[in-house]
C-alpha positions in Angstrom: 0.0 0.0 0.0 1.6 3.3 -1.2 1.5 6.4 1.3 -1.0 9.4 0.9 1.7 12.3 -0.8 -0.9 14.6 0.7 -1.0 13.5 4.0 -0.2 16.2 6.4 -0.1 18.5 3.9 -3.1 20.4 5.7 -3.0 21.6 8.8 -6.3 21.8 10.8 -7.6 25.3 11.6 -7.6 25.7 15.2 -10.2 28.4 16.8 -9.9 31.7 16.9 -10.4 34.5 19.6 -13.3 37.3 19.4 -10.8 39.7 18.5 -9.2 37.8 15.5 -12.8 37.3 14.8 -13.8 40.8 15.0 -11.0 42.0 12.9 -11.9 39.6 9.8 -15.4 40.7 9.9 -14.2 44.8 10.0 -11.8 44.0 7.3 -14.8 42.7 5.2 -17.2 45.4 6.1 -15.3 48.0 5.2 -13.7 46.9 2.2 -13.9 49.2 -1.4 -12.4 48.9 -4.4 -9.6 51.8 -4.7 -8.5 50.7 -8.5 -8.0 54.8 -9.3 -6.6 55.8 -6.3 -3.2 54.1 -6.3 -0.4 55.7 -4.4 2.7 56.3 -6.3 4.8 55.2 -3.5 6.2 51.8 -4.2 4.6 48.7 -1.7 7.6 47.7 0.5 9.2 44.5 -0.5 7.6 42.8 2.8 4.9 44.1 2.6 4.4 42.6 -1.2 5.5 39.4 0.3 2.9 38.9 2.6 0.4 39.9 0.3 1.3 37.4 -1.9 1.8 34.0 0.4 -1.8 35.6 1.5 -2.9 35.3 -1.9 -1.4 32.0 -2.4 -3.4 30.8 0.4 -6.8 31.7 -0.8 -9.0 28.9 -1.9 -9.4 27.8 -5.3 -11.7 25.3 -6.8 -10.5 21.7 -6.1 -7.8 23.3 -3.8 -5.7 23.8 -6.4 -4.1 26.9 -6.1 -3.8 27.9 -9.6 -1.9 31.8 -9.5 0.3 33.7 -11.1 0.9 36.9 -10.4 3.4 39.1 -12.3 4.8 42.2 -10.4 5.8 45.0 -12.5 7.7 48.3 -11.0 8.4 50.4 -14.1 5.4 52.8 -14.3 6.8 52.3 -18.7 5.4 49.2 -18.4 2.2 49.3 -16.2 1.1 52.1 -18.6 1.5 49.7 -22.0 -0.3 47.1 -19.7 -3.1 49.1 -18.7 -3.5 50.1 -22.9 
């Protein structure tokens, strides 16, 4: 009998306190979308980094994690992007 290659490979969510709680359900409530009101100021390297394990982490269908994200500083080549 082979061995599960996925075994362990999730780790069970463990509870979490009324103020983790609270803080999830403010960051949802107050959400907006800000697509036109970028800063020009770049985001800090670890900043980006967490952002992006975050994003790594989100759910997918079939838990297959399936992004790719592409990080472009040169406002050159954000402009020919965005046209």
């Amino acid at each position: 009998m082979q061995a599960d290659p996925f075994s362990g490979a999730l780790t069970p969510a463990s509870g979490f306190s009324d103020q983790e709680r609270a803080s999830v359900y403010r960051a949802i409530e107050t959400r907006r979308d800000v697509r036109d009101q970028f800063l020009p100021q770049p985001v800090p390297d670890d900043v980006l980094r967490r952002l992006l394990n975050a994003a790594h982490a989100a759910p997918s269908v079939g838990f297959m994690q399936p992004w790719n994200f592409i990080m472009v500083r040169e406002a050159a080549v954000r402009e020919a992007a965005w046209q």
